[in-house]
TORLUM-834434 format. One record per residue (C-alpha): x, y, z; residue number from 1. Coordinates in steps of 0.2 Angstrom, whole numbers, padded with zeros to 4 digits. Layout:
BEGIN
> c1,c2,c3,i
> X,Y,Z,NUM
...
! end
This chain:
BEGIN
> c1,c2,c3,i
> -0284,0005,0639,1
> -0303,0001,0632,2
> -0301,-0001,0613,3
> -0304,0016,0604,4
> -0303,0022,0587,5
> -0284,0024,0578,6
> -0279,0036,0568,7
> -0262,0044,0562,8
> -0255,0059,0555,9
> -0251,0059,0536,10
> -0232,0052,0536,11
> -0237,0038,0551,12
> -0224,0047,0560,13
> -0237,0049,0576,14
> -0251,0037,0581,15
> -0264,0038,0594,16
> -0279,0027,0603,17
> -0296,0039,0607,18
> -0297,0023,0619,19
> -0316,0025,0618,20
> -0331,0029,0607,21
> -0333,0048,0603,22
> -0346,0057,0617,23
> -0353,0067,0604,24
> -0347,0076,0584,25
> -0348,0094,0585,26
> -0348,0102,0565,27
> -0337,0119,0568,28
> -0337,0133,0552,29
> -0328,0146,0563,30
> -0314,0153,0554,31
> -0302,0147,0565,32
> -0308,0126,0561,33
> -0307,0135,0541,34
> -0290,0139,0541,35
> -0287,0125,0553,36
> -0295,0113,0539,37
> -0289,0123,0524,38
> -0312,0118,0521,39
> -0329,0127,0526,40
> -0329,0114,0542,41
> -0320,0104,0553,42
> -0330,0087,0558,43
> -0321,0086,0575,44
> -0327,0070,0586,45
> -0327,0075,0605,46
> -0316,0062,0618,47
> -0314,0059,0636,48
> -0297,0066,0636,49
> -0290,0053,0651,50
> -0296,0038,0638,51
> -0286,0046,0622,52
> -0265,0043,0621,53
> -0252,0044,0608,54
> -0247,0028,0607,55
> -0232,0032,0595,56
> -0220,0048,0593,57
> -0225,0064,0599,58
> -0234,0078,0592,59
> -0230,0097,0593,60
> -0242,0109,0599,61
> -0247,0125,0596,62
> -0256,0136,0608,63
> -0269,0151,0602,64
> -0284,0159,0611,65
> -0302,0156,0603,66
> -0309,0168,0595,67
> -0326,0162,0603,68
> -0321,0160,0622,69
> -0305,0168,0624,70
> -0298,0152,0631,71
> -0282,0143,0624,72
> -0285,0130,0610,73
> -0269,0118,0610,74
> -0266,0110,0592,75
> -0257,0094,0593,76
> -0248,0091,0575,77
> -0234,0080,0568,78
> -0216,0091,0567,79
> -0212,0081,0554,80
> -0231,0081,0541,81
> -0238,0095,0547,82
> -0253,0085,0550,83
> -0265,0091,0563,84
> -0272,0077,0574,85
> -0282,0083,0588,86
> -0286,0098,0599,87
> -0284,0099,0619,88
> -0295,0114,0627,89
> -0292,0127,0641,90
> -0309,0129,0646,91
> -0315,0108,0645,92
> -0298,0100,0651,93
> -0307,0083,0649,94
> -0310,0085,0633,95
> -0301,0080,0617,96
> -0305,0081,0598,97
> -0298,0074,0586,98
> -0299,0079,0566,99
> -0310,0065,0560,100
> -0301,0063,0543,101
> -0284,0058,0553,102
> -0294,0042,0559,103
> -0287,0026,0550,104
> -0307,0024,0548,105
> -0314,0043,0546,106
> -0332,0033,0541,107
> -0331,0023,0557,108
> -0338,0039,0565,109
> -0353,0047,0557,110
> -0363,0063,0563,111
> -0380,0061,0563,112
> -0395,0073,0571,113
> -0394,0063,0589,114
> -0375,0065,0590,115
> -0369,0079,0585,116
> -0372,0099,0585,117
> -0366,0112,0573,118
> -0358,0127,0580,119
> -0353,0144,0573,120
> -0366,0144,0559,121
> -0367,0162,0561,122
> -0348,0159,0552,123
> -0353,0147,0540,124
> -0350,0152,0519,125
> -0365,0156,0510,126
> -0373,0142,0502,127
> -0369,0129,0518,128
> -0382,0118,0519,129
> -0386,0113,0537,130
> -0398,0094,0537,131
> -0413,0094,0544,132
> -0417,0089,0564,133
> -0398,0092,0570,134
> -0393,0104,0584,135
> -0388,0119,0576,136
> -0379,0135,0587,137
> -0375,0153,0581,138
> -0357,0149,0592,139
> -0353,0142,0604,140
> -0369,0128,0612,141
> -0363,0134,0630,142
> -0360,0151,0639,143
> -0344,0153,0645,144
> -0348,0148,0661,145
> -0355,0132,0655,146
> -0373,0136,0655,147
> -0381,0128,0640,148
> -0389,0138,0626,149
> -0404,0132,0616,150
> -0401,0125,0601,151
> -0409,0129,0584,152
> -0418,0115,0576,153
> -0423,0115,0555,154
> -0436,0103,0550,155
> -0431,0104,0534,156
> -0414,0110,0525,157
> -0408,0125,0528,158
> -0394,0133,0516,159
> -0386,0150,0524,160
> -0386,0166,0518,161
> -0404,0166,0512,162
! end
């Protein structure tokens, strides 16, 4: 396996390898990343999914619909911290994401406008301020059937809810 990022849940109980560099960060303030974060956000680096293992213990999951697609979201967590380390998707099975804050490194893996999107903005709290020059979505950046959607792009900062 290529050398990736390594991260663990909170009591070291389970470890994993993303095996790679991230293909993109996507920012997500629906209310399902909210609650999921216990925050306004979830910072959530995006991996090949066939590059990424657990390379010690094994995590729970737990299995929803999104809000957004109507397609499963499978949250992998520790049984034992609680800790949620990454999220596998029904509708992009070679994907994975992982909870940037459960990375031995969370700052080895910055967002900036050329590698990231922010999605669900429409969802975002009042007072959010999204930066300047980054992809910004109301939802979802794609249709359900995969067809892109055009991104919204601020030149300057933009707060929400004004």
């Amino acid at each position: 396996m290529p050398i990736g990022h390594k991260g663990r849940c909170l009591c070291g109980e389970v470890e994993y390898n993303t095996g790679s560099p991230p293909l993109w960060v996507t920012i997500c303030y629906c209310r399902f990343c909210q609650r999921a974060t216990g925050s306004d956000r979830m910072i959530e680096p995006i991996f090949e999914h066939d590059q990424f293992a657990f390379t010690d213990g094994r995590p729970s999951v737990y299995t929803l619909p999104s809000d957004g697609s109507g397609k499963d979201i499978h949250v992998h967590f520790c049984s034992k911290c609680g800790t949620k380390l990454a999220l596998t998707f029904e509708r992009w099975p070679d994907r994975l994401g992982i909870y940037v804050g459960t990375l031995d490194d969370p700052n080895a893996i910055m967002a900036s406008p050329e590698n990231s999107k922010h999605i669900f903005v429409s969802e975002a709290r009042p007072g959010t301020i999204l930066p300047p020059g980054v992809k910004t979505f109301d939802r979802h950046a794609t249709e359900n059937d995969g067809t892109p959607i055009e991104p919204r792009i601020h030149a300057s900062p933009h707060q929400i809810g004004t």
